[in-house]
N, C-alpha and C positions, 0 to 999 in steps of 0.2 A: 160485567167484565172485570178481572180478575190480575193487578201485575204482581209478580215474585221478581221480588228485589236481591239477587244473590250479595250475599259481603263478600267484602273484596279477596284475594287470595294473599298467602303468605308475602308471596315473591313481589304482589304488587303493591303491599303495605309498605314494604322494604325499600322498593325504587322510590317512594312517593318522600318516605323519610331523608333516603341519599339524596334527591333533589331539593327538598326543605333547606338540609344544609350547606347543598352548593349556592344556593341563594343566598344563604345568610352569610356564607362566608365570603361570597362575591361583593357582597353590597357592604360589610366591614371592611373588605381590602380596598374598595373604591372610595368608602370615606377615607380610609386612614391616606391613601395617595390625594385625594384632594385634599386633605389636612398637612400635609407635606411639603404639595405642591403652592399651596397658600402660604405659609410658615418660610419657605423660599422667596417668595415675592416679597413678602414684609423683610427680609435678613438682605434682599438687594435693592430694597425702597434707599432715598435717602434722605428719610426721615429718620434721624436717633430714636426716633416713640414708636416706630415700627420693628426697629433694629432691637427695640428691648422688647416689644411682645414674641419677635422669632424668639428672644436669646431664654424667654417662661416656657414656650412650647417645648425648644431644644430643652429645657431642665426637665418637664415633665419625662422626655424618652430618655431611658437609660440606654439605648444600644451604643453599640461603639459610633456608628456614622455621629451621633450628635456629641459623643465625647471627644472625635476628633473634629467637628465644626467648631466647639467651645474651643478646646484648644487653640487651635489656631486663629480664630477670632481675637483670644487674649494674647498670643505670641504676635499678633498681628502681619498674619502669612495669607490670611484668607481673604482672596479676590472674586471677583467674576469677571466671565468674558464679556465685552461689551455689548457682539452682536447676538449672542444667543442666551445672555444673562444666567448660564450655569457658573455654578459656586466651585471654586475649585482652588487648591492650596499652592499657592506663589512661592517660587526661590528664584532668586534675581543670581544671576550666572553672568556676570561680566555687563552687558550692556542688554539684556534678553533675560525674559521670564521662563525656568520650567515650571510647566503647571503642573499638577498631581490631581486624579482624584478621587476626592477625599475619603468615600469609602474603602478601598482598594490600595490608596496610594500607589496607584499606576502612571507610570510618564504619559501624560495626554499630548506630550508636544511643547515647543520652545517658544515663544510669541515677543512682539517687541511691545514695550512697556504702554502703547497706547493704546495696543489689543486690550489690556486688564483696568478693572478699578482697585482700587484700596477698599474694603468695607470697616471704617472707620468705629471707634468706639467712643467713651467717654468715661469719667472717671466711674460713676454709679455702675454702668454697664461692667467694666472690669471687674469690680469690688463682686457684682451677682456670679460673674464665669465664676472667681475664683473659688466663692462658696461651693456653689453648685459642684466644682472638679473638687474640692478638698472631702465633699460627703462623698464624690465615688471611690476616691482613692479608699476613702475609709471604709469602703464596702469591699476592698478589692479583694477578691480571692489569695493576694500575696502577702505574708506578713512584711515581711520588709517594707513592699509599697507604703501599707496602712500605717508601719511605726511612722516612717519620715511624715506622714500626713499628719500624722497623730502627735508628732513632734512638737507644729506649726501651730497647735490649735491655741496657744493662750494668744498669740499675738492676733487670731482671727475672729474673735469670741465677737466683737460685732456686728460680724456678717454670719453667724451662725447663730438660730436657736441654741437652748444648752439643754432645752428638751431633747433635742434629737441627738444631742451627743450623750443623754441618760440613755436612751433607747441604744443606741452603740452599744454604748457601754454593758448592757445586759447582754449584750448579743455576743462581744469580743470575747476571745479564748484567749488570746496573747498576754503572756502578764505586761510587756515590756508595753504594748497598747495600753492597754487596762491601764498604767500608772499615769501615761502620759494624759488619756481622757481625765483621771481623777483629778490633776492636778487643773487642768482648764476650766474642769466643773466646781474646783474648790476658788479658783483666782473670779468666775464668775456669782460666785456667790456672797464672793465679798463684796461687790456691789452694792448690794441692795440687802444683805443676812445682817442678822444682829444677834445680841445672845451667846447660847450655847452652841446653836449653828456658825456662829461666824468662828467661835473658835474652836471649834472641832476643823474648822476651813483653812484656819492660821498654821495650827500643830499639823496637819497634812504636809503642809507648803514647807516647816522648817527644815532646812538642808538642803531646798533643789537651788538648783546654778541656773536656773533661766534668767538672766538680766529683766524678763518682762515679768516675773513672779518679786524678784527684790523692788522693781519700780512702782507694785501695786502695794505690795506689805508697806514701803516708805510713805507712798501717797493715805494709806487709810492710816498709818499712825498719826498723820496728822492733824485729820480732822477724828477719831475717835474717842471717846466721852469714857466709857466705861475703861477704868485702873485694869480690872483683870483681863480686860481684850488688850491694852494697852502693854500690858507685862508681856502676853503670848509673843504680843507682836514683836516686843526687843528678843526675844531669848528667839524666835525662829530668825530675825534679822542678823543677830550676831552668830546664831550658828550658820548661816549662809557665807558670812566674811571671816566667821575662822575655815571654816573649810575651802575659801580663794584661799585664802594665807598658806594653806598648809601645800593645795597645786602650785602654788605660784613660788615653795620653795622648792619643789621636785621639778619644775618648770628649768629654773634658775640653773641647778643641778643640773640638769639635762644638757641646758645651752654652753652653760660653762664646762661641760666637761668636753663638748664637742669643740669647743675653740681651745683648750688645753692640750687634747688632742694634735693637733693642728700647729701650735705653738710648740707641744715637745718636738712633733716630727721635723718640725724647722731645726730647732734648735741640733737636735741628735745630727740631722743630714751637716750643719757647719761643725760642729765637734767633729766630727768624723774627717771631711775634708779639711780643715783644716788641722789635724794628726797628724795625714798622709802627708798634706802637699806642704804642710807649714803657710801656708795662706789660707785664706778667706774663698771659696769660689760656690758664687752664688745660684749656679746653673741648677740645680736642685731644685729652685724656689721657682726657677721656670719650667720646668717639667712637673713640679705639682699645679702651677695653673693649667698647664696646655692638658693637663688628665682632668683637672675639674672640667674645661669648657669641650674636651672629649664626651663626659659622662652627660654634659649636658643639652648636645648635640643630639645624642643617639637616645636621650630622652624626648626629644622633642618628635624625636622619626617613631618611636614607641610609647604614643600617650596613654596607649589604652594597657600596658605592661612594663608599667614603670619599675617592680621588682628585677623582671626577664632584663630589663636594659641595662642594670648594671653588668651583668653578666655577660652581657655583650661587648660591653666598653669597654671588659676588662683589657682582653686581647691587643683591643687599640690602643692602649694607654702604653703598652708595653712595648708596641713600634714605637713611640718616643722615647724612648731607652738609648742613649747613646750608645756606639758601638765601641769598643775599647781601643 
């Protein structure tokens, strides 16, 4: 006896495949929620040494949900409810919590402060958010975001690799980035470079105004050995402090002209009055205050178009116009 084993058909090879990868993709989405779901319980443990293995997991995922859990972890906004232990972003509103959450930032409701915990940090813990949030800013699709990130980096150079800000740095298009990585990667090299590297690192640096680039050139002049690292180092240091000297007289200039200003306009308003009236009358110098503390009213009502607010005040400033 004799079996004929037919092979399978097109359409059933097909189903057999689509089922393969609903599997596979079922059983990745259920680890990655119980990896989630775990990484939650350790982030409302309140162990610190729990609280920093969430805050490695939260670093591994780039999505926005864990850029806004670090966030507010380090603003220190992020609570949980007590009886159902969901994490979710605190703003205290007079004697009552709105909670938000976190994915979404949706109002979940107003609770009184013994409904929520605080999910506390520490210093180590801080110092890893910020690293962690300063590498995505510098990943950010926006240039502006990535400059101000990219601003920050010499003062953060020990919570960051300076490998991965080389790696950046191949990657960035922006020049005004680009400058800001070279110089962090030049301030970190003088650490530990010596030689023709450390002063190729020096001649970089001569000219920038970051007070934290003048405190690193001062600190290695004074333990460096080699004359000719020694020479870079004065001639980048003093061109740093001729070029404050040279802001600090256009600074000067600036202040002084605006209190000049200020001083003729006094002066011309008593000249004047006292022309007409043959006296002195000082009422002038009350109505340029009550226009300052007008402009500065209707700036506080307009914080976010402080331009637009003068042009606002003007009108008002003009009701305190005496009437003839």
């Amino acid at each position: 006896m004799s079996f004929a084993c037919n092979p399978p058909s097109a359409s059933a090879r097909l189903a057999a495949c689509a089922l393969t990868a609903l599997l596979f993709v079922l059983a990745a989405s259920a680890q990655a929620q119980a990896l989630t779901d775990a990484d939650m319980q350790r982030l409302t443990s309140r162990s610190l040494s729990d609280r920093d293995q969430a805050v490695d997991a939260l670093a591994q995922d780039d999505s926005d949900l864990s850029t806004a859990l670090l966030r507010a972890l380090l603003d220190g906004d992020l609570y949980y409810v007590k009886k159902t232990k969901k994490v979710v972003i605190a703003k205290l509103e007079g004697k009552r919590y709105n909670i938000f959450d976190p994915e979404s930032m949706k109002l979940l409701g107003d609770v009184n402060k013994r409904a929520v915990a605080k999910l506390s940090t520490n210093n180590s813990i801080r110092q890893k958010i910020r690293g962690v949030l300063d590498m995505r800013e510098l990943s950010s699709p926006h240039a502006e975001i990535r400059r101000k990130a990219a601003a920050g980096m010499v003062s953060k150079l020990g919570q960051i690799d300076p490998s991965v800000l080389q790696d950046r740095l191949a990657k960035e298009t922006d020049s005004e980035v680009r400058e800001h990585l070279q110089v962090a990667l030049a301030v970190s090299t003088l650490e530990t470079a010596s030689g023709d590297e450390a002063l190729k690192a020096v001649r970089l640096l001569k000219g920038n105004m970051n007070p934290e680039v003048l405190q690193v050139l001062t600190d290695l002049k004074e333990r460096a050995q080699d004359p000719q690292l020694k020479k870079a180092i004065n001639v980048a240091i003093q061109g740093i402090k001729a070029k404050a000297k040279i802001y600090g007289v256009f600074e000067t200039i600036f202040f002084g002209a605006g209190l000049g200003a200020v001083l003729v306009l006094a002066a011309i308003g008593l000249a004047i009055t006292f022309g007409v009236m043959g006296v002195i009358n000082m009422a002038h110098g009350e109505l340029i205050m009550l226009g300052a503390y007008t402009t500065y009213v209707i700036q506080q009502l307009m914080p976010q178009h402080i331009g637009a607010s003068l042009f606002v005040a003007g009108p008002w400033r003009r009701c305190w116009r005496p009437s003839a």
